[in-house]
Backbone as a printed PyTorch tensor [residue, N CA C, xyz], in Angstrom:
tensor([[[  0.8560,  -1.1770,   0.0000],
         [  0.0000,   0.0000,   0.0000],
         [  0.8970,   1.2340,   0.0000]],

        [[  0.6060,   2.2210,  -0.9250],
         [  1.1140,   3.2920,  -0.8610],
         [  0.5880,   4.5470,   0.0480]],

        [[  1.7670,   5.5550,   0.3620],
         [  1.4950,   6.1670,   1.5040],
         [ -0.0200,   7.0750,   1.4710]],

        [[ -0.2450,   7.4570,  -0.0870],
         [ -1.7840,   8.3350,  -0.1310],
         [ -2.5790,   7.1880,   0.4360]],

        [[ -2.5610,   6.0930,  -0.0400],
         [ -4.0150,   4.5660,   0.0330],
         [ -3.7880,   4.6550,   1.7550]],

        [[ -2.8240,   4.8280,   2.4950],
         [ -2.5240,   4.3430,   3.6610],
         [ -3.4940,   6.2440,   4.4820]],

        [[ -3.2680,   7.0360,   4.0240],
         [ -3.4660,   8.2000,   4.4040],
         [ -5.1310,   8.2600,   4.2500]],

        [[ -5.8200,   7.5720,   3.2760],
         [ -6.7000,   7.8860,   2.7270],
         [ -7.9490,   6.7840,   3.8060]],

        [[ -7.3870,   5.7360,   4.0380],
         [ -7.6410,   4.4720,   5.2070],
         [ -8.4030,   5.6120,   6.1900]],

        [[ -6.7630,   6.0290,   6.6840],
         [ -6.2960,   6.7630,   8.3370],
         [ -7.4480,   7.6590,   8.3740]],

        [[ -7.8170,   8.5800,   7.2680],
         [ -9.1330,   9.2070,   7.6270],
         [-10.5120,   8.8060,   7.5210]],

        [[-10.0770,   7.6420,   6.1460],
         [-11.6330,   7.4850,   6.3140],
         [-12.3420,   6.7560,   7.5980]],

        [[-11.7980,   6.2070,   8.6000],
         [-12.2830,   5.7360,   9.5730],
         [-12.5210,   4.3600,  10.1850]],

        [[-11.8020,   3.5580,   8.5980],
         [-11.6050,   2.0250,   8.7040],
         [-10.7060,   1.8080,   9.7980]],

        [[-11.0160,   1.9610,  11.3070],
         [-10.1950,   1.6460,  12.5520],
         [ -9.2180,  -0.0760,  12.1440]],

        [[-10.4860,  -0.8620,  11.5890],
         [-10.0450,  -2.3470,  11.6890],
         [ -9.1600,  -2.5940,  10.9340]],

        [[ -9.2130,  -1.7720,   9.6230],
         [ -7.8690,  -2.3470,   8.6280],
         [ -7.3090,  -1.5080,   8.6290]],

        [[ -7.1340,  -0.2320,   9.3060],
         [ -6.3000,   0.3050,   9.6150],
         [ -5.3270,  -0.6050,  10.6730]],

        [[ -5.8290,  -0.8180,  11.6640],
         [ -5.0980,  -1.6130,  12.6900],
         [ -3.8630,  -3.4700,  11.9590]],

        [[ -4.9160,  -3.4490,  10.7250],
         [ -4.2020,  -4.6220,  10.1780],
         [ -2.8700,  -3.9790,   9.6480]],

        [[ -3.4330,  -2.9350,   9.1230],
         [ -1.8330,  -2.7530,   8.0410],
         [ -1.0550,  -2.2440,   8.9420]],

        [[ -1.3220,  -1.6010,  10.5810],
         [  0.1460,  -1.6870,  11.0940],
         [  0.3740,  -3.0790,  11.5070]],

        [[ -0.1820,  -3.7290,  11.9220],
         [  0.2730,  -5.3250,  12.3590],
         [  0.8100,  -5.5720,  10.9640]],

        [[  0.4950,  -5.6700,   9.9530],
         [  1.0410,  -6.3110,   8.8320],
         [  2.2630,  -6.2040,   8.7980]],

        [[  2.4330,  -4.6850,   8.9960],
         [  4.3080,  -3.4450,   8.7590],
         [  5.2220,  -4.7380,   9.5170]],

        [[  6.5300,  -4.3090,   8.7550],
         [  8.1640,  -5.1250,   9.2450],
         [  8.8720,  -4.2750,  10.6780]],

        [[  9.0740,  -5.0820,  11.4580],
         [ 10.0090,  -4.2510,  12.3810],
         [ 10.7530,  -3.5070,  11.8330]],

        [[ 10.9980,  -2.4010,  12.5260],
         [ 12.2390,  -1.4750,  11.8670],
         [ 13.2550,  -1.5620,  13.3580]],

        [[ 14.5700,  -1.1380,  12.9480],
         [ 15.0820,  -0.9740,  14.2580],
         [ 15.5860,   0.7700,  14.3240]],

        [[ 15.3370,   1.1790,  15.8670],
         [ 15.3680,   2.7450,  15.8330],
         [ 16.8980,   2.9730,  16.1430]],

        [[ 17.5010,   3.9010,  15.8330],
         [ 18.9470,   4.6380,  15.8490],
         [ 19.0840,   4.3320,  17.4250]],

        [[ 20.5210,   3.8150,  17.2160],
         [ 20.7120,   4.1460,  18.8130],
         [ 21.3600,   5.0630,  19.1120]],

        [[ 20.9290,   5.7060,  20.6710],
         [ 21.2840,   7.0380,  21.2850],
         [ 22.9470,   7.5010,  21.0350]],

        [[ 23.0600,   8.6630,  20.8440],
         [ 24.6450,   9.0200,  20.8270],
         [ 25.2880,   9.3420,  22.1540]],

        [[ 24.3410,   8.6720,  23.5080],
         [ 25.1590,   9.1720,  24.4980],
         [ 24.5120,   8.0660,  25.4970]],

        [[ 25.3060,   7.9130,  26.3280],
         [ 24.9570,   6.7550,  27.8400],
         [ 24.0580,   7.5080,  28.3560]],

        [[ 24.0380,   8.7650,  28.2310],
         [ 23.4330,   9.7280,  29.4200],
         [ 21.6710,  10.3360,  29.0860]],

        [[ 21.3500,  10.4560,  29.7450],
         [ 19.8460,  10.7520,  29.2930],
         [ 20.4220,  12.4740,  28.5910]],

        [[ 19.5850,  12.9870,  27.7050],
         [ 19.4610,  14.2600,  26.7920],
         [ 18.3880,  15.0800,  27.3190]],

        [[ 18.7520,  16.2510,  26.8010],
         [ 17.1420,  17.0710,  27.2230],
         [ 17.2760,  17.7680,  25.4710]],

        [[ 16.2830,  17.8140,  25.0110],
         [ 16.0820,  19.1980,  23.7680],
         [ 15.7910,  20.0420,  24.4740]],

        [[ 16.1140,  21.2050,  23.4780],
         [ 16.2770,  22.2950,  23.7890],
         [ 15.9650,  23.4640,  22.3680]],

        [[ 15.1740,  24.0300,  22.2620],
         [ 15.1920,  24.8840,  21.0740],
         [ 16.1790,  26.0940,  20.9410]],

        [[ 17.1120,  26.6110,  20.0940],
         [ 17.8600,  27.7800,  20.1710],
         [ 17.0270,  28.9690,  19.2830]],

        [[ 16.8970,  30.0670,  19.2250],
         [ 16.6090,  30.7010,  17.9340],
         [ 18.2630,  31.3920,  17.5890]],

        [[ 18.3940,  31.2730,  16.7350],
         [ 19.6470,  32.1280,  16.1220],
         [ 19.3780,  32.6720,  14.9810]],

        [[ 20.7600,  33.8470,  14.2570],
         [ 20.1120,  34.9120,  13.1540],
         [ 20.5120,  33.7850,  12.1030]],

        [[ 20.1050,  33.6360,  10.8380],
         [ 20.5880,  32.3790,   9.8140],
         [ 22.1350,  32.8060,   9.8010]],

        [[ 22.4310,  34.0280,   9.7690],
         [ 23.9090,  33.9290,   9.5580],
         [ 24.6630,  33.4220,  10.7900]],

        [[ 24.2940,  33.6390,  11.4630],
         [ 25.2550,  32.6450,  12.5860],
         [ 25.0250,  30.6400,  12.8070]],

        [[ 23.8210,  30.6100,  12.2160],
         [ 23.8370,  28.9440,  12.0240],
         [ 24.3410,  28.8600,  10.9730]],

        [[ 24.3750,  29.2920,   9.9720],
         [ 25.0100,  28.8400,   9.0340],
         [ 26.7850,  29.0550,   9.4500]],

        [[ 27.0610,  29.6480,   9.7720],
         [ 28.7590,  29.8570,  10.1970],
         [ 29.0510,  27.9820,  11.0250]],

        [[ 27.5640,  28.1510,  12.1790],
         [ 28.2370,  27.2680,  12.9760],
         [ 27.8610,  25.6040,  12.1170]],

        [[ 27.2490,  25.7910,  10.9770],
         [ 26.3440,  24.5390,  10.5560],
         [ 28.3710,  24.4150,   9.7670]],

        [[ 28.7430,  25.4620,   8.9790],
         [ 29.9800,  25.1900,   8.4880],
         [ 31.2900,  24.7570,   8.8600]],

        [[ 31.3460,  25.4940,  10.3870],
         [ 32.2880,  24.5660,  11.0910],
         [ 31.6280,  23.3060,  11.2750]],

        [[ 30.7860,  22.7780,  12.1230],
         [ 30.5060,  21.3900,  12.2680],
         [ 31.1920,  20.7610,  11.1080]],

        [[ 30.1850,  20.5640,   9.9270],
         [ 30.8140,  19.9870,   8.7190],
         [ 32.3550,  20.1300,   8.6170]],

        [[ 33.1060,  21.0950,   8.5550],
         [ 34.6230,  20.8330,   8.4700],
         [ 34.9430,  19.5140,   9.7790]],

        [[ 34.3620,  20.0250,  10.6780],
         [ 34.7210,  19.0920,  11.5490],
         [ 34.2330,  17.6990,  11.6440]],

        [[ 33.1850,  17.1090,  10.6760],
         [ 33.1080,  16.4410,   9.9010],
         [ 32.0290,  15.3850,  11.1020]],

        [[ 30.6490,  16.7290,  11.7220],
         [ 30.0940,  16.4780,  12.9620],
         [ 29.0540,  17.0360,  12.8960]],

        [[ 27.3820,  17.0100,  13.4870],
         [ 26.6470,  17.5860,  13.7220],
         [ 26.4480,  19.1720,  14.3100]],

        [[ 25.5510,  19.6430,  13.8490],
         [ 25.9670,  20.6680,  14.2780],
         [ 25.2740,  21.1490,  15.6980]],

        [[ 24.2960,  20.1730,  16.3230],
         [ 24.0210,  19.9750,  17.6370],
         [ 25.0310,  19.2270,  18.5220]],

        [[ 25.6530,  18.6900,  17.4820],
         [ 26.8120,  17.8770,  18.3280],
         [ 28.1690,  18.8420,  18.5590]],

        [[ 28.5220,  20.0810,  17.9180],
         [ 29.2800,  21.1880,  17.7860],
         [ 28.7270,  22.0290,  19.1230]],

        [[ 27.4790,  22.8690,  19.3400],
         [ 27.0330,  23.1400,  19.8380],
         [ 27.4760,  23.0370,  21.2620]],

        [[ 27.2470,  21.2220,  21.0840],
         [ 27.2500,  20.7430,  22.7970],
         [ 28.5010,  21.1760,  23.7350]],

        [[ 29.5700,  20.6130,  22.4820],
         [ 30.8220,  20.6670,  22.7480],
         [ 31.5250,  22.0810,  22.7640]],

        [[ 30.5630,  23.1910,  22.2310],
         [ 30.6200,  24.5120,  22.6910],
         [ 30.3070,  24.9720,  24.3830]],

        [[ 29.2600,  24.3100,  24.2610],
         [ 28.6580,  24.8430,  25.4410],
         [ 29.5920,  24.2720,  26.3630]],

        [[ 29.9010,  22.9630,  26.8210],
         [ 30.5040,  21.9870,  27.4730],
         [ 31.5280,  22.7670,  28.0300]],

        [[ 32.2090,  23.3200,  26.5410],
         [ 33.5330,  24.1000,  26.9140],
         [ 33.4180,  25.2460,  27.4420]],

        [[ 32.3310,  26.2650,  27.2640],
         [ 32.3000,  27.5350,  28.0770],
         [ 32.1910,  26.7120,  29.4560]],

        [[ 31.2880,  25.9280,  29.5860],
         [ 30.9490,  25.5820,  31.2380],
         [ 32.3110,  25.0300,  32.0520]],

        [[ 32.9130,  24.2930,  31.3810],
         [ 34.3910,  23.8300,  31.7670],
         [ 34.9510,  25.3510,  32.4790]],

        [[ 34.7070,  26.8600,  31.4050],
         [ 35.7710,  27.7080,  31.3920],
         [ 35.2470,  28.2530,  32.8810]],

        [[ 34.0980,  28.3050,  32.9890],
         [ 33.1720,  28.7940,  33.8680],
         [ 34.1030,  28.5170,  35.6160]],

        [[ 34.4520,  27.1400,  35.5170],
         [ 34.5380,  26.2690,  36.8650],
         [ 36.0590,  26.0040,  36.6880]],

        [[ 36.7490,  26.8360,  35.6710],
         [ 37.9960,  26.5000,  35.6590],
         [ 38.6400,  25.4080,  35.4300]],

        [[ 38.0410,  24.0530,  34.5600],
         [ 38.2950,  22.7860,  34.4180],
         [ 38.3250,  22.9800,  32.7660]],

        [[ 38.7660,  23.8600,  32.4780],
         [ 39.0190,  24.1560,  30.8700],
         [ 39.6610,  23.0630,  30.1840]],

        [[ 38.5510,  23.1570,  29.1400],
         [ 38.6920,  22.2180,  27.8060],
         [ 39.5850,  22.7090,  26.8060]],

        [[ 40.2430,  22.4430,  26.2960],
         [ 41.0250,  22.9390,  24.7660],
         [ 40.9710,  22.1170,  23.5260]],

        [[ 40.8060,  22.7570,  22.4060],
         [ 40.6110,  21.8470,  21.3250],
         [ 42.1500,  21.6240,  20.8500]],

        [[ 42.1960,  20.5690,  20.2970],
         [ 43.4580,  19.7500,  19.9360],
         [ 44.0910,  20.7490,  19.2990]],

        [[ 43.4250,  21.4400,  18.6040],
         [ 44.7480,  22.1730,  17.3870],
         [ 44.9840,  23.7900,  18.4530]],

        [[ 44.0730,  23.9090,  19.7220],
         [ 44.9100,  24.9420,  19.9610],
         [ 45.9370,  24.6880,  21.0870]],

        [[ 46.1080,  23.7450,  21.4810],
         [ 47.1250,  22.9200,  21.9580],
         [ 48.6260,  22.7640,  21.0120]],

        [[ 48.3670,  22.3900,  20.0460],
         [ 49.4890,  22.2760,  18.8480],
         [ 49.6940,  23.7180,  18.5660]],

        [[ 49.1430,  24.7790,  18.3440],
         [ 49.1930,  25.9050,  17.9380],
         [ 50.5270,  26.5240,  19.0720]],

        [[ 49.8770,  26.0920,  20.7170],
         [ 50.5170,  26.5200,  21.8180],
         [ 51.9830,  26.1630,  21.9660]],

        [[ 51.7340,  24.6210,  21.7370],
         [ 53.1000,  23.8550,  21.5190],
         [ 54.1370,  24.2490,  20.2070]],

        [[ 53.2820,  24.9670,  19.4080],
         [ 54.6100,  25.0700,  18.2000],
         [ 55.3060,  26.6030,  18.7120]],

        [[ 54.4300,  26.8790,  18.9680],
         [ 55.0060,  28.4180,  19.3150],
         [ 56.0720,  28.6390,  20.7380]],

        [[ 55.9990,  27.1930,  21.4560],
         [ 57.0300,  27.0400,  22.7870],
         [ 58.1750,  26.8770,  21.5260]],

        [[ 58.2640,  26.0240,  20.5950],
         [ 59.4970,  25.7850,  19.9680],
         [ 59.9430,  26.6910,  19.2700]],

        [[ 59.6710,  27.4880,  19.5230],
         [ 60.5700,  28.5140,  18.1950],
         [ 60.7620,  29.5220,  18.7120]],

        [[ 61.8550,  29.5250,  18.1970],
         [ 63.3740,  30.4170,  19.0740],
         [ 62.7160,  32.1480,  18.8880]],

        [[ 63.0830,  32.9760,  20.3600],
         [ 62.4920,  34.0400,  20.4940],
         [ 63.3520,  34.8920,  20.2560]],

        [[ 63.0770,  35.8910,  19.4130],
         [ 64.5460,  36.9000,  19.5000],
         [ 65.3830,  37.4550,  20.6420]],

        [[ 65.9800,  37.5590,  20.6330],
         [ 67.1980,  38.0040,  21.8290],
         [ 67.3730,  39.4540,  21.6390]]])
């Protein structure tokens, strides 16, 4: 059955074969969670130009951009309590700049 025939069921009021064709349906299996930890949503509003900036980093970083987000926030809160986070490359950035010789 196609999704209009299935839509067209759902209103007209056939409860009984409605009820068949979900018994009929194949298990599906649902995504599993990206975290051990229970989640909360949360809605943001932002201006498009700033999601789009942050939708572009994610992608370089080759990551969601709720999943960018988190790891934003995570890190202000770290900065907050003084248990500061650093991202890998500004670590390397820090470290290249210990090596190289300072003028005298």
């Amino acid at each position: 059955m196609n999704r209009n025939d299935a839509i067209k069921q759902f209103h007209g009021g056939d409860d009984d074969r409605f009820a068949e064709l979900i018994d009929s349906g194949h298990p599906v299996e649902l995504p599993t969670p990206d975290a051990d930890v229970p989640m909360v949503s949360r809605s943001v509003r932002l201006p498009l130009e700033t999601y789009e900036r942050v939708r572009s980093a994610a992608d370089a970083r080759g990551i969601g951009v709720t999943t960018l987000m988190r790891q934003w926030i995570e890190a202000g809160l770290a900065d907050l309590d003084d248990s500061a986070t650093v991202s890998l490359a500004d670590v390397r950035r820090a470290l290249a700049a210990l090596s190289r010789p300072t003028a005298a």
